[in-house]
Every structure is written in C-alpha cells, then in structure tokens.
C-alpha positions in Angstrom: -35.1 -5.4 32.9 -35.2 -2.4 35.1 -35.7 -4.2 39.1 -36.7 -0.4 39.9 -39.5 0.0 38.2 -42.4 1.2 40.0 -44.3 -2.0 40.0 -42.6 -4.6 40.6 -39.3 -3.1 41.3 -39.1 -2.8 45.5 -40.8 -6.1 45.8 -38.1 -7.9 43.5 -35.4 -5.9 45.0 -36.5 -7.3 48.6 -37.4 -10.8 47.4 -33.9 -10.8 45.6 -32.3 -9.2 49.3 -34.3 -12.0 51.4 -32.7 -14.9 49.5 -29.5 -13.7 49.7 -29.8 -13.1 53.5 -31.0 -16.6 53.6 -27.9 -18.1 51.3 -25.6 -19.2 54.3 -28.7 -21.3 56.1 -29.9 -22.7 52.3 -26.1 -23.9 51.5 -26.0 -25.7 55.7 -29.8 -27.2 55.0 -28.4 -28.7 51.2 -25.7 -30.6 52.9 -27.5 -31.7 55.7 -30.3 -33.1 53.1 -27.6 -34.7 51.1 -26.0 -36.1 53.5 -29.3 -37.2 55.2 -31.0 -38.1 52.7 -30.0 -41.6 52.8 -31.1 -42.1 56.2 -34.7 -40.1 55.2 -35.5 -42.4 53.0 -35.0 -45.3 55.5 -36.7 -43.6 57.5 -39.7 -43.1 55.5 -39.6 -47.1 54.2 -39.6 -48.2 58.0 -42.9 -45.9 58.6 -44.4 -47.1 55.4 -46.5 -49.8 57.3 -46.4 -49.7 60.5 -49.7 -50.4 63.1 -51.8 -47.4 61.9 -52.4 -47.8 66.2 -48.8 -47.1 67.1 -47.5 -43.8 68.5 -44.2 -42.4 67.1 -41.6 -42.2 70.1 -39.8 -39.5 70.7 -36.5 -40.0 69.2 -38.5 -40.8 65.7 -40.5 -37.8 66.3 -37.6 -35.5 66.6 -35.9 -37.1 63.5 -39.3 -36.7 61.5 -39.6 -33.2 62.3 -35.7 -32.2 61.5 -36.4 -34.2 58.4 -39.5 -31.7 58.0 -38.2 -29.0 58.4 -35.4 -29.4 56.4 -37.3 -30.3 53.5 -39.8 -27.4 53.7 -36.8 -24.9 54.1 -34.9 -26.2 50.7 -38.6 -26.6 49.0 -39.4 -22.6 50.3 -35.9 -21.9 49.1 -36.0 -23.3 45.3 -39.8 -22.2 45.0 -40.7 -25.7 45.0 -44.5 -26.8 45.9 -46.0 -29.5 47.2 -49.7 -30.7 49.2 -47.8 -31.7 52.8 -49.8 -30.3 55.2 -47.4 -28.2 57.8 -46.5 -29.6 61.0 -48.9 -28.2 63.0 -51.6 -28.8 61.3 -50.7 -32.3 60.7 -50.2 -32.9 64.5 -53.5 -31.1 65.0 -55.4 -33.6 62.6 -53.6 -36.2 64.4 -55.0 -34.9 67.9 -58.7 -34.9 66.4 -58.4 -38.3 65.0 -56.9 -40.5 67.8 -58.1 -37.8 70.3 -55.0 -38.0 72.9 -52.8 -35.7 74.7 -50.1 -37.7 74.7 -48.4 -38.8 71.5 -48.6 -35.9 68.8 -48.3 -38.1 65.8 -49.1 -41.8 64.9 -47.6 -44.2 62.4 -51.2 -43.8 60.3 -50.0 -39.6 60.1 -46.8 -40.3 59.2 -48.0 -43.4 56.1 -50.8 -40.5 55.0 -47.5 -38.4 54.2 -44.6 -40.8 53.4 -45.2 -40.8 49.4 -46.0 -36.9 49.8 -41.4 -36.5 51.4 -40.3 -39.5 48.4 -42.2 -36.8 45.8 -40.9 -34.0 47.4 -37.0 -35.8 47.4 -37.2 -36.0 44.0 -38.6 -32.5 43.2 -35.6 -31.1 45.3 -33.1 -33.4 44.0 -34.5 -32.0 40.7 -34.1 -28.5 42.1 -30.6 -29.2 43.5 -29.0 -30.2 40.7 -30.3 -27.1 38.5 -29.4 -24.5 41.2 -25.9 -25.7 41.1 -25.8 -26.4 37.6 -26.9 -23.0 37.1 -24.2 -21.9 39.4 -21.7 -24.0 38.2 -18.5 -21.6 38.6 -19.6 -20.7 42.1 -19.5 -24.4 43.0 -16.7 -25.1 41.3 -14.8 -22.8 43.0 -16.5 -23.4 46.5 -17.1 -26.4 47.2 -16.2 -29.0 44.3 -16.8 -32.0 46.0 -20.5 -31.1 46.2 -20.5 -29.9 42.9 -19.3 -33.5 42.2 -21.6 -35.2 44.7 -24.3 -33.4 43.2 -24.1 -33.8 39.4 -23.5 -37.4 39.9 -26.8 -38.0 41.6 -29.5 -40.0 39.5 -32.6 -38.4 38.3 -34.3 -41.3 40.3 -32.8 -40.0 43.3 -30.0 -42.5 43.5 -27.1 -41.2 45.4 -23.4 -41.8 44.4 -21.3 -43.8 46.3 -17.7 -43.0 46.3 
C-alpha cells in the first residue's frame, strides 16, 4: 500500500504521526487503567444504587472524572466507541434536571452511566489484550510484566492476582 498516495496518503501519514506522538501518554493511561481498574469497578458497584437525590462529593467527583478521562483517552486511542455522553454534557444534563449550581453531578447521573464504563471495561480489556498481543515482541522486550499481567486477564474482565 502506497501511504502517499494522493488520496488518502497525507491524512494516513498524519493519523499514523498523531498516534505515535501520543504513544508515551497511551502506555502511562494503560497502566494507570490496569492498575485502577480494580478500584473502577468498585467504584462503579458503590454508585450503582445510590439515593437518585444525593449529590456526589467532591473527592468521588474527582475520582469519577480521572476515571473518565482515562477511559475516553484509551477508548480514543484503540478506536473504540461507545454512547457515554462526554463530561460536559453530562454535567450539563445534570444541571437541567436537578436545576442547581452547586453539585455538578448526582448519584441518578452517575447509575444512568455505570453499565455504559462496565461495557466500556470490557471493550478496552478486549482492546488491550489485542494491541499487545499484536505487539507481542515490543512488550516482551519492554515491559514483560505487563505483557504478563495483560495476557492473563479474563475475557470477563477478571484480573490476575499474583
């Protein structure tokens, strides 16, 4: 395949240049989601259902959107989709339902998305395990314990414990 051509050439040459540029930050977010993604998923089962009344305080609110954003980074990196609304559009349809300036997201926002982040584990624990499968003698040679870590996680989403 010829990435010059003059279709689709410069556009695949700068797609190809903007993951690249983006390698370092995608390899930092897949270990911080690996080794987070215990605690996302507890997190997610405690604001399952919850008062659909209760505000989320602030230290739950800056987990949930770390969480986010960590998940929309790796999903943006391995081309995944999904229907999660982004985070400021989410907090906006919080701010028309419950109409207050005070809290930016209730436990009701955060149960309308929860089963929306377990799909979306799966999807990049899915994703995960191809991109380093695919990339086997990079890993290998980088970082084996990840490759390890990684391979040995269940297509359910069931980490290994060493």
């Amino acid at each position: 395949m010829d990435f010059f051509d003059k279709k689709s050439g410069p556009s695949l040459f700068r797609l190809r240049y903007a993951f690249q540029d983006s390698r370092n930050l995608f390899e930092n977010e897949m270990k911080t989601f690996l080794s987070t993604l215990e605690r996302y998923h507890n997190f997610q089962d405690e604001h399952s259902y919850r008062d659909y009344h209760l505000p989320i305080e602030s230290v739950d609110l800056i987990f949930f959107e770390a969480m986010y954003r960590n998940y929309f980074f790796i999903a943006d990196y391995l081309l995944i989709e999904h229907p999660i609304l982004s985070l400021r559009e989410l907090k906006l349809k919080s701010k028309q339902v419950f109409k207050d300036d005070y809290y930016e997201l209730y436990e009701h926002d955060l149960a309308q998305v929860v089963e929306d982040f377990r799909n979306l584990s799966l999807k990049i624990i899915k994703g995960l395990k191809q991109k380093v499968e695919a990339e086997k003698e990079y890993w290998i040679t980088i970082d084996l314990n990840l490759f390890n870590y990684v391979t040995n996680i269940k297509d359910n989403g069931e980490l290994p414990h060493y």
